[in-house]
C-alpha positions as CSV (number, residue, x, y, z in Angstrom):
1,X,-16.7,16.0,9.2
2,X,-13.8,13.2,9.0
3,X,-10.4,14.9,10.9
4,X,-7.4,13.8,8.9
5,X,-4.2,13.7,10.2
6,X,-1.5,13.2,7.2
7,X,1.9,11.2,8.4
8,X,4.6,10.6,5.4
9,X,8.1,11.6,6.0
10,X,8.4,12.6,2.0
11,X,6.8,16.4,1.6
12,X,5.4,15.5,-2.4
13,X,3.4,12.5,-0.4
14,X,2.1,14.9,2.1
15,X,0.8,17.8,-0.7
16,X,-0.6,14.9,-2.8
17,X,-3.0,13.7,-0.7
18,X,-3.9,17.2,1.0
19,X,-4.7,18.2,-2.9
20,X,-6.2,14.7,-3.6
21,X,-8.8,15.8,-0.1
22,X,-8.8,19.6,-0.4
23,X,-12.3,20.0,-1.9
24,X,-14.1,16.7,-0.3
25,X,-16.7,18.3,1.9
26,X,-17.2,16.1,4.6
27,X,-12.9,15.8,5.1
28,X,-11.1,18.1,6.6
29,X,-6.9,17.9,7.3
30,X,-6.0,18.8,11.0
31,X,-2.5,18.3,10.5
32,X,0.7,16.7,9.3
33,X,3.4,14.3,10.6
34,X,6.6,13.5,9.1
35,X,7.4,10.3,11.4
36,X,5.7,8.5,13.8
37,X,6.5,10.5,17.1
38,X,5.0,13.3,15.4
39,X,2.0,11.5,14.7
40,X,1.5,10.5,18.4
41,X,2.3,14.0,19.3
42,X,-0.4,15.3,16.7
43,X,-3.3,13.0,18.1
44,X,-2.7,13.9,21.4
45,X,-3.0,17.2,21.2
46,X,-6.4,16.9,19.0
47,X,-9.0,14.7,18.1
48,X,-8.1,13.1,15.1
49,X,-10.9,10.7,13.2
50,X,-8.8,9.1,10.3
51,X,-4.5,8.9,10.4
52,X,-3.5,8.5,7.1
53,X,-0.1,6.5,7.8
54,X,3.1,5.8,5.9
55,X,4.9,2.8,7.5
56,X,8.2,3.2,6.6
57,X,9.4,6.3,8.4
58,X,12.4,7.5,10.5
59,X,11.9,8.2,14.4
60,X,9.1,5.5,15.0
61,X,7.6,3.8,11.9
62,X,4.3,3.2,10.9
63,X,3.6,0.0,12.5
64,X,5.1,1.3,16.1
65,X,2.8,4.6,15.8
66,X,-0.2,2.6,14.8
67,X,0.3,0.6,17.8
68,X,0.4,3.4,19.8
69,X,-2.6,5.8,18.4
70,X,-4.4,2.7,19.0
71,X,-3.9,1.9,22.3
72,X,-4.5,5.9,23.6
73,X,-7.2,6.5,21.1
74,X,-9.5,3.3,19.9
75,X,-11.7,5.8,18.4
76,X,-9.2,6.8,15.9
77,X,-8.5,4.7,12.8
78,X,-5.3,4.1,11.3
79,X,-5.1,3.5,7.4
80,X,-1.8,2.6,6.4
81,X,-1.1,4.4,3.1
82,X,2.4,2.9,1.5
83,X,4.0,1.3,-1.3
84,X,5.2,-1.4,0.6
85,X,2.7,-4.9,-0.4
86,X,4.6,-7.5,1.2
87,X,2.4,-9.6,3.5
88,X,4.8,-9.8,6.3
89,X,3.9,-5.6,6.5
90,X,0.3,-5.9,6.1
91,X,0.5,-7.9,8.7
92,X,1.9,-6.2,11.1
93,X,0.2,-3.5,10.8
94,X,-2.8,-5.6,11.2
95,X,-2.1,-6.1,14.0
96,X,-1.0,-3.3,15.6
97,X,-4.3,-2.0,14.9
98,X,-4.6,-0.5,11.3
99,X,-8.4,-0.4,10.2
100,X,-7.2,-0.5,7.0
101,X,-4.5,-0.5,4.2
102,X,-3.9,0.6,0.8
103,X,-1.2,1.5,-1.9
104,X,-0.5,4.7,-2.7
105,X,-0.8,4.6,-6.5
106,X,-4.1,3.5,-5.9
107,X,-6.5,5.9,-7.4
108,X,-8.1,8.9,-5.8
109,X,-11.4,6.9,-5.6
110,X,-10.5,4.5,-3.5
111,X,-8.1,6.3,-1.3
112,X,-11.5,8.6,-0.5
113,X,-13.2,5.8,0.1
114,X,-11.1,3.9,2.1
115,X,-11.0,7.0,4.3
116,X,-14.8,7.1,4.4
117,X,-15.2,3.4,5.1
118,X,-12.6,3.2,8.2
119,X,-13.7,6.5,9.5
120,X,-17.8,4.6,9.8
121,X,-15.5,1.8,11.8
122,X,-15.7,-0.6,8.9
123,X,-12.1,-2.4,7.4
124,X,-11.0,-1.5,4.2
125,X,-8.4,-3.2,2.0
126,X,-7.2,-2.2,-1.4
127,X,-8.2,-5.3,-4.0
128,X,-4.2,-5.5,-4.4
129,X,-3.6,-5.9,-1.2
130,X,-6.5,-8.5,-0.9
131,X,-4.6,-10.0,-3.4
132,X,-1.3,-10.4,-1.7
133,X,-3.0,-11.3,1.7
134,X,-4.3,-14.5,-0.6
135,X,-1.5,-15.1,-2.2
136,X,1.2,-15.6,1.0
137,X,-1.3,-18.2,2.0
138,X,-1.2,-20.2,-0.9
139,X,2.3,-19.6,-0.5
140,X,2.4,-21.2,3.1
141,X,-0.3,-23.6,2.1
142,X,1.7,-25.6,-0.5
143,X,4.0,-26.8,1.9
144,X,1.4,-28.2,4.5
145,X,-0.7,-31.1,3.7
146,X,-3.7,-29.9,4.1
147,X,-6.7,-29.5,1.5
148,X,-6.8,-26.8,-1.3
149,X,-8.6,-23.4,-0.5
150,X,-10.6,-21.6,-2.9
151,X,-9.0,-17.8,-3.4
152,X,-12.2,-16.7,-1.7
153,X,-12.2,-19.3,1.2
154,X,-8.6,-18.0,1.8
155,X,-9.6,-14.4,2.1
156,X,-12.4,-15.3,4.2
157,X,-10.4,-17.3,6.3
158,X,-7.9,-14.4,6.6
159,X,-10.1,-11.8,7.6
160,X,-11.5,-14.0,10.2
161,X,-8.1,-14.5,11.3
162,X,-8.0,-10.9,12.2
163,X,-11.3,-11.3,13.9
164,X,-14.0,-9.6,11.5
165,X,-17.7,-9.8,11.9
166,X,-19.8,-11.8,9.3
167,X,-20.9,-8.0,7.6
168,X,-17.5,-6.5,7.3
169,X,-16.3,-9.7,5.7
170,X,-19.3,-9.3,3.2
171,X,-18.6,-5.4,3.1
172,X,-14.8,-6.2,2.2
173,X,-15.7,-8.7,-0.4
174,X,-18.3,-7.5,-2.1
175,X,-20.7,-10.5,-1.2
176,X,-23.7,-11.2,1.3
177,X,-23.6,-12.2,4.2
178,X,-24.9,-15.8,3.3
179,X,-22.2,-16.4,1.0
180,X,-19.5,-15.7,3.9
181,X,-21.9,-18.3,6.2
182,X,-21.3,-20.6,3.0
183,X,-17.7,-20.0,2.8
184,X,-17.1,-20.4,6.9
185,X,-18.9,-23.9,6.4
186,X,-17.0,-25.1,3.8
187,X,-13.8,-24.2,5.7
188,X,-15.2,-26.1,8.8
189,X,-16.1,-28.8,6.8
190,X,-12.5,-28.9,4.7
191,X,-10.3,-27.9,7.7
192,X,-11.8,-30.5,9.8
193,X,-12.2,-28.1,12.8
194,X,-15.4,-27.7,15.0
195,X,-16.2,-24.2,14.7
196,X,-14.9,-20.5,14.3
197,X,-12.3,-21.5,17.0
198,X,-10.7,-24.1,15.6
199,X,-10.5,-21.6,12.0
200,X,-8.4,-19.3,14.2
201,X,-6.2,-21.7,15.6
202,X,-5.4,-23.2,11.8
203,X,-4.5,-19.6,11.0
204,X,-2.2,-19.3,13.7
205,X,-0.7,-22.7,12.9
206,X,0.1,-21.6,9.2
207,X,1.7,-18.3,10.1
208,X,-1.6,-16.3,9.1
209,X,-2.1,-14.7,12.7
210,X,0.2,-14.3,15.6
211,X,-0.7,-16.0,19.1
C-alpha cells in the first residue's frame, strides 16, 4: 500500500487528487498539507511513501520542503505536482531531491503512474516536462560553440546530469538499455570528453547541473 501525503495550499487541488486516488487499491492518503512546514510536520509524525508536492506555497515552498523530507526521510519520495514548467524550477527541485515531476493538468493516468513509478524508487518525468528539460538546453547550447545534440542525446545527457543509472534512463525514455550505451558514446565521442565524468562536468559548465 503506497502512503500519500497531499501538500497544495489551494483546497480544489487537494480534493482533486484525493478523488482522482480515492478508489486506487494499492494507494491510500495519510494526510494533507497546505504549505511546506506542514508537510515536514506531517512526515514526521508518520511514515509517508509518496508526497505529492506543490512548489509554490506560503510558509516554506516546495523546493525548501523537498529538501527537507529528503534529508530526514530518503525513503520517502517527493513528486512535485505544479503548473509551474520553467526549467529553472525543475531544476531546483531536482535537486533538492524530487524523484519526480509532473504538471497538474496532466491526466489521471499519468499522475497514478508517476505515483507508482517513484513510490518502486524509479524517476518519473511528465513528457512535457522532458520537453522543457530539452529545450533550456538547446537554449544554452546555441550560444556555446560546441557540436549540435540530438533531442535525445540532450535528455540523456540531462538525466545523467542528475546522476541516473543506465535502466532508469531507459525506463524514463522509453528505450533499452543499449540505446542509452549508444547515446552516452556518441556524447563522449561529440563532447570530446573521456568518460561519464567528463559528461557531468560539460553539464555543469552549460548551467545543466549545479557544482
Amino acid at each position: 500500500m503506497i502512503r500519500l501525503l497531499i501538500v497544495d495550499d489551494h483546497e480544489m487541488i487537494r480534493n482533486g487528487l484525493m478523488s482522482l486516488i480515492s478508489d486506487e487499491e494499492d494507494m491510500t492518503i495519510a494526510g494533507f498539507a497546505t504549505n511546506g512546514r506542514e508537510a515536514v510536520a506531517a512526515c514526521d509524525r508518520q511514515p509517508i511513501d509518496v508526497v505529492l508536492m506543490d512548489l509554490m506555497m506560503p510558509d516554506m515552498n516546495g523546493v525548501e520542503a523537498t529538501g527537507a523530507i529528503s534529508r530526514r526521510y530518503p525513503n520517502t519520495r517527493v513528486l512535485a505536482v505544479t503548473i509551474n514548467e520553467q526549467g529553472r524550477y525543475i531544476k531546483e527541485a531536482l535537486k533538492a531531491g524530487a524523484a519526480g515531476y509532473i504538471l497538474k493538468h496532466s491526466s489521471k493516468e499519468e499522475i497514478l503512474t508517476a505515483i507508482r513509478t517513484v513510490a518502486s524508487g524509479r524517476p518519473h518525468f511528465s513528457g512535457e516536462v522532458l520537453a522543457r528539460i530539452s529545450e533550456e538546453f538547446a537554449k544554452g547550447g546555441k550560444r556555446n560553440d560546441h557540436p549540435v545534440l540530438t533531442k535525445k542525446e540532450q535528455e540523456v545527457l540531462q538525466l545523467i546530469s542528475f546522476e541516473f543509472s543506465n535502466q532508469e534512463i531507459a525506463e524514463q525514455l522509453g528505450c533499452g538499455m543499449r540505446t542509452v550505451d549508444t547515446h552516452k558514446r556518441n556524447l563522449i565521442k561529440k563532447l570530446e570528453v573521456r568518460n561519464v565524468v567528463g559528461l557531468v562536468k560539460f553539464a555543469m559548465r552549460e548551467g545543466m547541473i549545479e557544482e
